[in-house]
C-alpha positions as CSV (number, residue, x, y, z in Angstrom):
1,X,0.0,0.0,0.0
2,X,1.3,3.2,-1.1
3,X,1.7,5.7,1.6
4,X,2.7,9.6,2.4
5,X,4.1,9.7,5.9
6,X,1.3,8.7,8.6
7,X,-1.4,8.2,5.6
8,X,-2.6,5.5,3.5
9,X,-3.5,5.9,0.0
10,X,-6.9,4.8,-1.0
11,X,-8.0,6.0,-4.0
12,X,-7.2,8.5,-6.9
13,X,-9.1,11.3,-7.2
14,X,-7.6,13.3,-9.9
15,X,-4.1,13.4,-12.0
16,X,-2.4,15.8,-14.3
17,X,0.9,16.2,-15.4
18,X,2.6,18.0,-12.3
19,X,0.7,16.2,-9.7
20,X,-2.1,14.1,-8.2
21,X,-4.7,14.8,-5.9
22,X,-5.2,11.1,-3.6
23,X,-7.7,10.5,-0.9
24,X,-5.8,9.5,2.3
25,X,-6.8,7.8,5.5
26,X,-4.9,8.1,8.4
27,X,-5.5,5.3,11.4
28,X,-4.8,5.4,15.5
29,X,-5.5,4.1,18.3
30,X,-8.7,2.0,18.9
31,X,-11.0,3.1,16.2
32,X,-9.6,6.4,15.3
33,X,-9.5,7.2,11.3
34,X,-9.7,10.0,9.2
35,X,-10.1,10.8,5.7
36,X,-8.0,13.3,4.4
37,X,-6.9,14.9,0.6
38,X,-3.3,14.7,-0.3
39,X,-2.4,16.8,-3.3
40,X,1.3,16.0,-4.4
41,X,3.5,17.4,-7.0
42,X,5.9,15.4,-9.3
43,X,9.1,15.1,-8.2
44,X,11.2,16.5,-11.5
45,X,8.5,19.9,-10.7
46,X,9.0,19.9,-7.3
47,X,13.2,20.2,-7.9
48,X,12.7,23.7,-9.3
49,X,13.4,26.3,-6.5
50,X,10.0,28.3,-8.1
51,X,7.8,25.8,-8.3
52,X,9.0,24.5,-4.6
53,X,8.6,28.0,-3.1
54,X,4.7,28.5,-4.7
55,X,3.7,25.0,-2.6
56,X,5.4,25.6,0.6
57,X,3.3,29.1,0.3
58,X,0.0,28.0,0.0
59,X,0.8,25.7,2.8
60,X,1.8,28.4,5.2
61,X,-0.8,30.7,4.0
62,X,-3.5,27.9,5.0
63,X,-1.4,26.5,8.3
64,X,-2.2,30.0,9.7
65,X,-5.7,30.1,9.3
66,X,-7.9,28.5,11.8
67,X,-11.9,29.3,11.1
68,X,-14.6,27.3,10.5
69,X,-15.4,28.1,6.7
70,X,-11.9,28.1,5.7
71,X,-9.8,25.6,4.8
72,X,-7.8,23.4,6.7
73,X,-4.4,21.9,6.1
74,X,-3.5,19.1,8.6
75,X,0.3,18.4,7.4
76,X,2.7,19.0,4.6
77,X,5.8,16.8,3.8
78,X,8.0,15.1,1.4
79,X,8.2,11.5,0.4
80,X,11.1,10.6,-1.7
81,X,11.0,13.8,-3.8
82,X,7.3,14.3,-3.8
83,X,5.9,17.4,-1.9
84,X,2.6,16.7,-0.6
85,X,0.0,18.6,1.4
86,X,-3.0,16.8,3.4
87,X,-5.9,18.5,3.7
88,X,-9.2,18.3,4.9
89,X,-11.5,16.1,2.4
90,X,-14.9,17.2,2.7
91,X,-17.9,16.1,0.2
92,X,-20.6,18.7,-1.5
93,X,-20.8,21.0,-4.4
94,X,-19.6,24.3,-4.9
95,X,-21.8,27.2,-5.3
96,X,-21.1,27.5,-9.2
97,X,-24.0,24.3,-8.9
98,X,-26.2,26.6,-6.7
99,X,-26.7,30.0,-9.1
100,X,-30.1,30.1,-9.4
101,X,-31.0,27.4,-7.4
102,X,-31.3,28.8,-3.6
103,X,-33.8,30.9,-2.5
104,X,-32.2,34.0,-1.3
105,X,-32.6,33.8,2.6
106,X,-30.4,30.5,2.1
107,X,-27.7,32.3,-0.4
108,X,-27.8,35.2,2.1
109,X,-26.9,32.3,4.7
110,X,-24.3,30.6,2.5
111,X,-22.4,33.8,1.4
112,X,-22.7,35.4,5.1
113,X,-20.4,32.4,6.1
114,X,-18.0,33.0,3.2
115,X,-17.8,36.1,4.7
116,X,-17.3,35.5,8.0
117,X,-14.1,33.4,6.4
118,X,-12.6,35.7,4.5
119,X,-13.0,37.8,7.0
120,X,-10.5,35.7,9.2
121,X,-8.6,35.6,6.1
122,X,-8.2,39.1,5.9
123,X,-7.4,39.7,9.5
124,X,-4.7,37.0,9.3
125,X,-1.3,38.4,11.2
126,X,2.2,37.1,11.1
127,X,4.2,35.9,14.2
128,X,5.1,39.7,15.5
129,X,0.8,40.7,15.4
130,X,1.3,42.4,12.3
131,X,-1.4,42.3,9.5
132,X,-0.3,40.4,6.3
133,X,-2.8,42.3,4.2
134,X,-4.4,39.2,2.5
135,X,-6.6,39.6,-0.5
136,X,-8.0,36.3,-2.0
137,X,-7.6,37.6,-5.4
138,X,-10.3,34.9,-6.4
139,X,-13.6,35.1,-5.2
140,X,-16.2,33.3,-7.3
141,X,-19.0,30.6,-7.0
142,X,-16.2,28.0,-7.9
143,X,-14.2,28.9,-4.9
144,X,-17.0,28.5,-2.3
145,X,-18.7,25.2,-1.1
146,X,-21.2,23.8,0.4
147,X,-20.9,20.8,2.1
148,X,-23.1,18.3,2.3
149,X,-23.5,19.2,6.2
150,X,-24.6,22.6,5.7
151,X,-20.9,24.3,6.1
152,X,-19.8,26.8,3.8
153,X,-15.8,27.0,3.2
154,X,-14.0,29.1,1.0
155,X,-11.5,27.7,-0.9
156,X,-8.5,28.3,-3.2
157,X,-5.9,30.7,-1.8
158,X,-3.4,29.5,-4.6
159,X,-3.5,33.2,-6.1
160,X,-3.3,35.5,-2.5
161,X,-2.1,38.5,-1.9
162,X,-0.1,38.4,1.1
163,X,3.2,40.2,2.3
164,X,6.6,38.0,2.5
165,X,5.4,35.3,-0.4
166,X,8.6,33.5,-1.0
167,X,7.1,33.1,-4.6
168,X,5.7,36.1,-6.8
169,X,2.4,36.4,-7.2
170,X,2.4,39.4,-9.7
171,X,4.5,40.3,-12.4
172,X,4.4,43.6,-13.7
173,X,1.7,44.5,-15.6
174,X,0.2,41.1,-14.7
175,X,-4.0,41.0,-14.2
176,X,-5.1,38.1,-11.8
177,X,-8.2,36.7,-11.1
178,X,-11.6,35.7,-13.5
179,X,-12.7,38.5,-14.7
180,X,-16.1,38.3,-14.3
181,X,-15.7,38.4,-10.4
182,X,-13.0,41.2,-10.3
183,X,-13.2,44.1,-8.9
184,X,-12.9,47.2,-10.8
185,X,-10.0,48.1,-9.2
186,X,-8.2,44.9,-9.6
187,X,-9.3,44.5,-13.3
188,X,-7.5,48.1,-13.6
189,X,-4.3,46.2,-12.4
190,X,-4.4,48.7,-9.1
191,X,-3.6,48.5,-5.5
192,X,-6.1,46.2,-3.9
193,X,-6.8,45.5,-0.2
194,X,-9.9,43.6,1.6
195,X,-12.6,45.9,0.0
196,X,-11.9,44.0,-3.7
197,X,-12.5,40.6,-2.3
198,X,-15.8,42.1,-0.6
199,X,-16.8,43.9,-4.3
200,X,-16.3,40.2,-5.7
201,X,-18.4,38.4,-3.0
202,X,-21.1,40.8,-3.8
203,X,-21.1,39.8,-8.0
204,X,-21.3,36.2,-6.2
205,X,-24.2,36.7,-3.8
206,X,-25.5,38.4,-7.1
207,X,-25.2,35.7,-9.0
208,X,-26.3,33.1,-6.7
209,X,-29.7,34.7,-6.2
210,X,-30.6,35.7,-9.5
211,X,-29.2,33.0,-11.5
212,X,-27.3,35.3,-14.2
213,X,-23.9,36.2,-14.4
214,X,-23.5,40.5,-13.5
215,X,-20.6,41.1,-16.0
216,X,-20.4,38.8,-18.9
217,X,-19.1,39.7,-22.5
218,X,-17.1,37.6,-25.2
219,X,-13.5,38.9,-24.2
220,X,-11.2,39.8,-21.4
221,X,-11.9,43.3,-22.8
222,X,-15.7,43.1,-23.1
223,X,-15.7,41.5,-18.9
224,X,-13.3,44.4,-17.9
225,X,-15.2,47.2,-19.3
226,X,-18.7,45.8,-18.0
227,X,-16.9,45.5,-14.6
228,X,-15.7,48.9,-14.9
229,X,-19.0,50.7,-16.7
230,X,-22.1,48.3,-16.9
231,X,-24.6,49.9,-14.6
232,X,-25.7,47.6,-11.7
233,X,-29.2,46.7,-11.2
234,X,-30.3,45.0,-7.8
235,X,-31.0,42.0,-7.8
236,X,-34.9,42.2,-7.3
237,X,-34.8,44.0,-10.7
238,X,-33.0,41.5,-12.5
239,X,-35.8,39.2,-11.0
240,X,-38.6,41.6,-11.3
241,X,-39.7,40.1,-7.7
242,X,-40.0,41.1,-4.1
243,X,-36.8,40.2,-2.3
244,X,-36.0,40.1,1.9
245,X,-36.3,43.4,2.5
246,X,-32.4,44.8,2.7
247,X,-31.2,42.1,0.2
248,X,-30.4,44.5,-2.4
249,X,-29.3,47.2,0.0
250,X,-26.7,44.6,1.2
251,X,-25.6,43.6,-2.1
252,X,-25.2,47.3,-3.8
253,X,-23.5,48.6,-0.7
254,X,-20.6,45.3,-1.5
255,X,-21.0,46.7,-5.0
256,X,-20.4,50.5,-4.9
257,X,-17.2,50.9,-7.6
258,X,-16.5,54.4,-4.8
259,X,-13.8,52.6,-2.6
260,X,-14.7,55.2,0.3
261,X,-18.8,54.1,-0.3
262,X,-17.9,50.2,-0.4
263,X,-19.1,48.0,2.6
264,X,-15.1,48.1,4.4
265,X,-14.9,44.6,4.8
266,X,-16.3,41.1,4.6
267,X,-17.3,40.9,8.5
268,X,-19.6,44.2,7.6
269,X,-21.2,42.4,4.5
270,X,-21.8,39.4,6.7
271,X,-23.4,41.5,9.1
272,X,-25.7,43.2,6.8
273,X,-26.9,39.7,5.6
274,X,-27.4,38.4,9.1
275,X,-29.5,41.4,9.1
276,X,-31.5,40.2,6.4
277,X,-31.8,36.6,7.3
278,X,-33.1,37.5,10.7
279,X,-35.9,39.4,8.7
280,X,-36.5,36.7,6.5
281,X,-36.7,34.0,8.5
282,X,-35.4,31.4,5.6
283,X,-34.7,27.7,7.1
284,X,-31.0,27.1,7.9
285,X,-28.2,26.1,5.2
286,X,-28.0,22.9,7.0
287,X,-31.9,22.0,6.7
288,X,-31.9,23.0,3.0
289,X,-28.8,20.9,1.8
290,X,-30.2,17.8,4.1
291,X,-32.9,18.0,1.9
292,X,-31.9,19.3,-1.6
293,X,-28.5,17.7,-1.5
294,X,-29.7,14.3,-0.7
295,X,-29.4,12.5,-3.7
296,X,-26.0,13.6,-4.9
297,X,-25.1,13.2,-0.6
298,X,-26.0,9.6,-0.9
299,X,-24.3,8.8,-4.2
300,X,-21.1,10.2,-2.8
301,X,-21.4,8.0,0.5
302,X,-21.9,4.9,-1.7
303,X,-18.6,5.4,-3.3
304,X,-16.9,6.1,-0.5
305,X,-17.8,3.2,1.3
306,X,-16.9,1.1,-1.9
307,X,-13.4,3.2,-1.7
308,X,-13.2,2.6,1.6
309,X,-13.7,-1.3,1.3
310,X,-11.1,-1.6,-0.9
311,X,-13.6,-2.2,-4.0
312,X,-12.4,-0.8,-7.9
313,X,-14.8,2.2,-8.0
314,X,-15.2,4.4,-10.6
315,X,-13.9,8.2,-9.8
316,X,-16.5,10.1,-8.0
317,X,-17.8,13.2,-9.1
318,X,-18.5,14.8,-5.7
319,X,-16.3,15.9,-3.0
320,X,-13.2,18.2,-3.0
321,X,-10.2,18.8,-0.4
322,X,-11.4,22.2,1.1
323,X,-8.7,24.5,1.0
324,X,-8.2,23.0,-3.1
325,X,-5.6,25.6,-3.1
326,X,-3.8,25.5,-6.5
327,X,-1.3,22.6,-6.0
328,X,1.2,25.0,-7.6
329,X,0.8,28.0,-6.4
330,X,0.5,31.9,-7.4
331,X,1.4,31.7,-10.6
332,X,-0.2,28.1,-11.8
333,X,-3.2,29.7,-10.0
334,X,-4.1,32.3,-12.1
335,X,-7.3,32.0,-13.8
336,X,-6.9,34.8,-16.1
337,X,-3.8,36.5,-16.4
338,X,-3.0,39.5,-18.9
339,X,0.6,40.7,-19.6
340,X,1.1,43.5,-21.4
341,X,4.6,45.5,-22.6
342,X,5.5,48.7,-20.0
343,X,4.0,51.5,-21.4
344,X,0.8,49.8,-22.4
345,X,-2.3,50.5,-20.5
346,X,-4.4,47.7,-19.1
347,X,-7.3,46.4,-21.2
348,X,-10.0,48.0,-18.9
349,X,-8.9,51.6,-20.1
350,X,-11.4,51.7,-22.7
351,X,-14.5,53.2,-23.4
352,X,-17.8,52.4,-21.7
353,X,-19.9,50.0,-23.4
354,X,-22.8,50.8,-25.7
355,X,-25.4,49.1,-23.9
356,X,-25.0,47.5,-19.9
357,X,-27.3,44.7,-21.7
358,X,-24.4,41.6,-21.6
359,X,-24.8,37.8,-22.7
360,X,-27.3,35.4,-20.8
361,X,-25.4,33.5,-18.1
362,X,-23.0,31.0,-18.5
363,X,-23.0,28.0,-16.2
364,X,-19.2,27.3,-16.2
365,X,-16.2,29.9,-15.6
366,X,-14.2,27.0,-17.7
367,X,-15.9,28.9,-20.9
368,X,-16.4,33.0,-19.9
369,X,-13.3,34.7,-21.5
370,X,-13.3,34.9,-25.6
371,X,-15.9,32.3,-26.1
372,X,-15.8,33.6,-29.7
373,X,-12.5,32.7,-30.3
374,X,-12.8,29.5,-28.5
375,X,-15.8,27.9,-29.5
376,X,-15.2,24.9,-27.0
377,X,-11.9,23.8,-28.3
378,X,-10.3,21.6,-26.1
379,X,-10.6,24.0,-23.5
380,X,-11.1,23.0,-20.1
381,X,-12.2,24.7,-16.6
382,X,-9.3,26.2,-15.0
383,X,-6.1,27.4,-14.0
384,X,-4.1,29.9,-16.9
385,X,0.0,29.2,-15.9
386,X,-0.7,25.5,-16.0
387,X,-3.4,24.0,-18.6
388,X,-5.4,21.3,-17.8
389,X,-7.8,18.8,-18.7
390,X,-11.4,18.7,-18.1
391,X,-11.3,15.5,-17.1
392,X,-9.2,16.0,-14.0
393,X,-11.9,18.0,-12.7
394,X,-15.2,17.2,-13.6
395,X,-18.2,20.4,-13.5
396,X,-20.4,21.6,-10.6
397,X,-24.0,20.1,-11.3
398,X,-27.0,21.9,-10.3
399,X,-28.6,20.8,-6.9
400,X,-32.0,19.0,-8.0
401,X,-29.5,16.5,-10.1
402,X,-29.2,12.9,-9.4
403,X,-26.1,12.5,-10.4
404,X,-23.1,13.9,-7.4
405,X,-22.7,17.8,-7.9
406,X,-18.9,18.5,-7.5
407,X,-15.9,17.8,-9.4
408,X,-13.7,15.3,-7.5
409,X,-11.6,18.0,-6.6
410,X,-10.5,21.1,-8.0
411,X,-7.0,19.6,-8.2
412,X,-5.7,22.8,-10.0
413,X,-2.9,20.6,-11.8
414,X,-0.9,20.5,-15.1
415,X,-3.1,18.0,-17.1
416,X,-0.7,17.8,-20.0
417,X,2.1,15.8,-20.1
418,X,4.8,16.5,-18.1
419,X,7.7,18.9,-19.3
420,X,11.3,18.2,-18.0
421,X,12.3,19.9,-15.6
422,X,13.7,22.6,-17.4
423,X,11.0,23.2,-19.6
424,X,8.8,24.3,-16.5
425,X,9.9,28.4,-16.9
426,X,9.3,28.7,-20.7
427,X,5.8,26.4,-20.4
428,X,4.3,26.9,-17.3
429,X,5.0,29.1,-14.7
430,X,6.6,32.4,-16.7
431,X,4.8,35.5,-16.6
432,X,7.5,38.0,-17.7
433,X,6.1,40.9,-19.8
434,X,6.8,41.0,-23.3
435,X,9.0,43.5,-24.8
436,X,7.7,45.2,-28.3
437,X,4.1,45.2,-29.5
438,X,3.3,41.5,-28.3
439,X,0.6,41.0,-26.1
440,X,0.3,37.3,-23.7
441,X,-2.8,36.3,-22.8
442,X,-3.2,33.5,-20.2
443,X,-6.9,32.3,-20.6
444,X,-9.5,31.2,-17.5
445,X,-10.1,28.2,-19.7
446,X,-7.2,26.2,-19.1
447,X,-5.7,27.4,-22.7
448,X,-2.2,27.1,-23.6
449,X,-0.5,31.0,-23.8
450,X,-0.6,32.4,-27.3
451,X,1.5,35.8,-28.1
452,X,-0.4,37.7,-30.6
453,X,1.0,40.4,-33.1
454,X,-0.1,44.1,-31.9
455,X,-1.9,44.3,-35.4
456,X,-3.7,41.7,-35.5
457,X,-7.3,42.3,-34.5
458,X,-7.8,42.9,-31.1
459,X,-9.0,40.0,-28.4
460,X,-12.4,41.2,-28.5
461,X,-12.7,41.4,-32.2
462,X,-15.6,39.0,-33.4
463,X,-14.0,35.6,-34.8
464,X,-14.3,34.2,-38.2
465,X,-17.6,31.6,-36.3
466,X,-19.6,33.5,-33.8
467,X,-21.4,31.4,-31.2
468,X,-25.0,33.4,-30.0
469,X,-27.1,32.7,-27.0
470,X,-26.8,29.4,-24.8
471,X,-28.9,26.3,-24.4
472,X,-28.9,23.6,-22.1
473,X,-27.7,20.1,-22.4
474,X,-28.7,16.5,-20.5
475,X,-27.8,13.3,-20.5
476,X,-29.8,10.5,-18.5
477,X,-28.2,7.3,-18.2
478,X,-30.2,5.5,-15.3
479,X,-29.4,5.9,-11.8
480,X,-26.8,3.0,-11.5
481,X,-25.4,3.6,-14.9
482,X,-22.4,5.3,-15.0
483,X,-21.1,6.5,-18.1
484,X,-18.3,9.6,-19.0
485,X,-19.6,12.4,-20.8
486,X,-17.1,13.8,-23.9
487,X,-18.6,17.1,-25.1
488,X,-16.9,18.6,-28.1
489,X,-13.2,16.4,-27.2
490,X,-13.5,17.7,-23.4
491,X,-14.3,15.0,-20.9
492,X,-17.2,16.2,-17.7
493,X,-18.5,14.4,-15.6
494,X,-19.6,11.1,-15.0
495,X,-23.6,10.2,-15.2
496,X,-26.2,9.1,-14.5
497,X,-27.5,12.6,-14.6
498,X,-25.1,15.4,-16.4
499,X,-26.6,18.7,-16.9
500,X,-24.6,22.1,-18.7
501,X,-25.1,25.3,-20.2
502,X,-23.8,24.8,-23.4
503,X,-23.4,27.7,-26.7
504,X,-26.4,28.0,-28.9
505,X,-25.1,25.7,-32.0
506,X,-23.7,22.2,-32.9
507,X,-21.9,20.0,-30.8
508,X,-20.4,16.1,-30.6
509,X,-20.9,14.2,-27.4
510,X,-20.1,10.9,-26.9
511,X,-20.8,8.2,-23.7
512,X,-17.9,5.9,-22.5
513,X,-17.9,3.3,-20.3
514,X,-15.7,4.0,-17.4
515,X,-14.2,0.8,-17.0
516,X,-14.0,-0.9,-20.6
517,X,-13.7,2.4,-22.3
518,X,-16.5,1.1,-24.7
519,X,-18.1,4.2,-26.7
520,X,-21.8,3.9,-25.6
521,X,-23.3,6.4,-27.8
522,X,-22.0,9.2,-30.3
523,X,-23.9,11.8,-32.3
524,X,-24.3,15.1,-33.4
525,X,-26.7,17.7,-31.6
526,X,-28.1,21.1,-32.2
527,X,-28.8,23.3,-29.2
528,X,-31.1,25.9,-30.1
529,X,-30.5,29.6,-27.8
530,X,-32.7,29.0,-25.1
531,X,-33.6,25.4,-25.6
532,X,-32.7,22.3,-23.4
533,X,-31.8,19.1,-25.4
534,X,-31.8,15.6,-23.6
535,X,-29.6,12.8,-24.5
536,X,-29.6,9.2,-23.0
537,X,-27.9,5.9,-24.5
């Protein structure tokens, strides 16, 4: 039996090419066991002093907080070359599965304990009681979950801002973050402190409750100007429905662009939720998930059990480590990450849109940035320094699905095939600007970096196919049938329920058998805007 220090290795969650992400099970005395998630990183990447420094940071960046809805990390090591980090494992979905789904009392609930996280976050000090001025940097529905249990955590400190980093986390003239969660601040590549981190868990509670994304467009461009000029409507307008009274209230005040009007700081926007959840009297996060989690809870268990026993079982589809921090650090963290030669002014300088009218939501932040130009090429949902595959982590399905809601875990790893060792600086984790009129553009979608000539047409010019408007796809397979869903040459996740917001137009999906990779079904579908197509073998 393979082990890491005190922990036996059951069972692989996910795997890319710099590391693994392992569920662990430590034993003790009488009938003490715990479950636990390892994430690991190859030994020829963990040799390079850069990559080294990024994982020892996250690890000390989650050592020192101790809060309920944050992460925890339990131990960090080396085994013959490999750096691992053992985390908490704890099953349930993240709120990307929720948008649109909770009624707002309980997304008041779940983002008033994200809040009450960051919050600790945020006041987080170093030895001598001095602050260390973290900012998350990456607020979004991804990077919040929900546990089965009720418990909210927030997740993913792989891209902090925090004095004393051993690695960088910005290079100059280096955006970080999804856009469409940035504040406008950060988007403009300014100084940030808590108050961005509080702007972005407003978009979130946003989001959550009306089902829509608040700043969408077709480029990097097209996100930053919303972010910066798109007028804000509460969210009751968006609905056209009566809200908890102070719901919007709360949620404008987190999203005033006036740094001096902004609600200061996370433990103020939790208290102005609190405020509104005593008025609305909404049942508890706990009695809601109990009950609208319960099928995707009980699938999870199943497999666990089967894990547990020692039994071949396919990879779940539920559950992540809490604290998924990226395995590799600041710069593999980066969703979105925009370099541009001194000189040049960030891409949010621009002129205020035509219309604050944007795009109909998008399910997935694997697809938000140049959609246009990607038209679901090969592009997973993820990480910008360090590409990976879909299939090392699965989508967020919607609550009411049978099927288990959560990727196995946000493993934030390399998916591609392992560079040597020296080949890590050129592929992966350099972010140096670009001298003369070159432009890098690290995409939210797990994209490889592509340098583009200054006169070429700009990011956000329309590409030669234009995708409009979004449908919805779903695939039924029975309830004990489980089959891997391939969507355009991505893999998601595993049936027997897979739901996704998918652009208006043709696609290929094809149904594998886990286990003896037999091709169940595959055809050609046309998603009409607006329209939900179902698929089953």
């Amino acid at each position: 039996i393979k082990r890491f220090g005190a922990y036996e290795i059951l069972h692989e969650l996910s795997t890319g090419g710099m590391g693994s992400v392992l569920l662990g099970r430590r034993k003790g005395p009488g009938s003490f066991e715990q479950l636990v998630a390892i994430k690991t990183i190859r030994t020829e990447y963990a040799a390079a002093a850069h990559v080294r420094a990024m994982f020892l940071d996250e690890a000390a960046i989650l050592a020192r907080l101790n809060h309920p809805a944050v992460a925890t990390v339990h131990d960090f090591g080396e085994e013959n070359g490999t750096l691992y980090m053992v985390m908490e494992y704890v099953a349930g979905v993240s709120l990307r599965g929720m948008v649109g789904q909770m009624p707002a009392g309980v997304a008041a609930r779940a983002i008033a304990e994200a809040c009450r996280g960051l919050h600790a976050a945020h006041e987080l000090r170093d030895l001598s009681g001095q602050l260390l001025g973290l900012v998350h940097r990456d607020i979004s529905p991804d990077n919040i979950m929900l546990g089965f249990d009720g418990h909210v955590k927030v997740i993913d400190f792989g891209i902090a801002l925090v004095k004393n980093r051993q690695s960088p986390v910005t290079e100059f003239g280096t955006v970080k973050g999804k856009p469409p969660y940035m504040s406008p601040e950060q988007v403009k590549n300014e100084g940030i402190d808590r108050r961005s981190d509080v702007f972005s868990l407003g978009i979130v509670m946003h989001e959550v409750v009306t089902g829509t994304p608040l700043f969408d467009g077709d480029s990097i461009y097209a996100i930053a100007r919303a972010v910066e000029h798109q007028d804000i409507r509460p969210p009751s307008h968006v609905l056209g429905m009566e809200l908890p009274l102070g719901l919007d209230a709360a949620v404008m005040n987190a999203l005033d662009r006036d740094l001096a009007r902004r609600t200061p700081t996370a433990a103020a926007f939790a208290e102005e939720l609190e405020q509104v959840i005593n008025i609305a009297g909404d049942e508890t996060l706990e009695a809601w998930a109990d009950r609208e989690l319960a099928a995707p809870r009980d699938a999870h268990r199943s497999w666990l059990a089967s894990v547990v026993a020692g039994k071949d079982a396919p990879r779940s589809s539920v559950g992540r480590p809490t604290g998924s921090v990226t395995a590799l650090g600041a710069e593999a963290a980066a969703p979105v990450a925009e370099e541009l030669p001194a000189g040049r002014e960030t891409p949010t300088h621009l002129p205020a849109p035509e219309t604050g009218e944007l795009r109909p939501a998008r399910r997935s932040m694997a697809l938000p940035v140049v959609l246009a130009l990607l038209v679901l090429a090969a592009i997973g949902g993820g990480m910008a320094m360090f590409a990976r595959r879909a299939d090392d982590t699965p989508r967020d399905a919607a609550v009411a699905l049978v099927t288990p809601a959560d990727a196995a875990l946000d493993a934030e790893l390399d998916a591609a095939p392992a560079a040597p060792p020296d080949a890590i600086e050129a592929d992966a984790l350099s972010a140096v600007p670009v001298d003369g009129p070159k432009k890098t553009v690290a995409l939210d979608a797990g994209a490889k970096t592509v340098a583009r000539d200054a006169a070429e047409k700009p990011i956000d010019a329309p590409a030669a196919v234009k995708v409009e408007g979004f449908g919805k796809l779903t695939v039924r397979s029975g309830e004990d049938s489980y089959l891997v869903v391939h969507l355009d040459g991505e893999v998601f996740d595993d049936t027997p329920f897979f739901r996704k917001q998918v652009p208006a137009g043709e696609h290929l999906i094809e149904l594998i058998h886990p286990k003896t990779k037999e091709r169940v079904l595959r055809k050609k579908i046309f998603v009409a805007p607006g329209e939900t197509v179902e698929v089953s073998p």
